[in-house]
C-alpha positions, 0 to 999 in steps of 0.5 A: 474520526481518523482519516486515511489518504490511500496511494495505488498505481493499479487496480486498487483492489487493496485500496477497494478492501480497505475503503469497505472495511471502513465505510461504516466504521467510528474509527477512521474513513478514507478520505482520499485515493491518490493514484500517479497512474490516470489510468488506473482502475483504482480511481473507477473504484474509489469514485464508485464507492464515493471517494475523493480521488485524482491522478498526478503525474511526476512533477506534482509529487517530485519536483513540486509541493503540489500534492503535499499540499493536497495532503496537508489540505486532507489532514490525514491521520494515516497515508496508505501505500496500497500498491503504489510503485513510485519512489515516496518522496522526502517532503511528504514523508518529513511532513508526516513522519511515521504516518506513512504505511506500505504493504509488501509482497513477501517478508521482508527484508527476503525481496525488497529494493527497487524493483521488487514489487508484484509479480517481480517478487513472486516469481523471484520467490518461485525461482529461489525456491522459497517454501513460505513468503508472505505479507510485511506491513512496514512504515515508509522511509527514504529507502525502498523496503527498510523502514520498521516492520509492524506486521507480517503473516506467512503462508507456505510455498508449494514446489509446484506453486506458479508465480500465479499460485504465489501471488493469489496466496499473497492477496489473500492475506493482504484482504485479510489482514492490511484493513485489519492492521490499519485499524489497530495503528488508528487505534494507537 
């Protein structure tokens, strides 16, 4: 059985989806949600479906190897970005190379780099009058948004959409496809 450590910084509905999608799955469960915000609702939501969830702050993550060492400790055979907004630091990504997934709100690389995540991106889609955007499933490097694309699904842009609009389309397609695209790499 594979094992998938999730990373969110918010409400966790991505990392809720995915949890479900494996709960009674043979190929993979999720072992672990990491959050750097004690906050978040993401952490109500793994203890909810009985997963092994904790907050860190900064220091933990940047200038320690307090949670590689919770990485190294879990085994995962995947790590998933699901909303998490924090840089991802070199030791983790050296300690498990391409092991590291992120989805991104539009199709990179249109609206990527620091800064570029959530509503950000779908109102700059809306100002530059884009007619499609999307969802890009990527692996995680030293740069914000440049690491290999795995996967990507579009949807069309109105002239009328909000930025509301556009970011009710993106979730839609991230429900869909992330847990989905999880799978096929565990598969591999």
């Amino acid at each position: 059985m594979k094992r998938i450590v999730i990373f969110a910084s918010g409400s966790g509905s991505n990392a809720e989806n995915i949890i479900r999608f494996f709960e009674n799955s043979n190929t993979a469960s999720v072992v672990q949600v990491l959050t750097n915000n004690p906050q978040a609702k993401v952490l109500d939501r793994a203890k909810n479906l009985k997963v092994s969830a904790f907050s860190f702050n900064r220091v933990a993550i940047t200038k320690t190897d307090d949670v590689l060492n919770l990485l190294k400790a879990s085994k995962p055979d995947l790590i998933v970005l699901a909303g998490y907004l924090w840089k991802f630091p070199d030791n983790i990504l050296n300690a498990f190379p391409n092991k590291v997934i992120n989805v991104h709100p539009a199709l990179l690389p249109k609206f990527g780099g620091k800064g570029m995540y959530g509503m950000n991106v779908h109102q700059a889609i809306v100002e530059n009058k884009e007619t499609e955007t999307g969802i890009t499933i990527h692996y995680v490097n030293e740069h914000y948004d440049e690491g290999a694309i795995i996967f990507q699904a579009k949807c069309k842009v109105e002239s009328t959409d909000s930025a509301d609009d556009v970011a009710s389309k993106i979730h839609e397609l991230e429900m869909e496809h992330f847990p989905k695209v999880v799978e096929e790499l565990l598969k591999k």
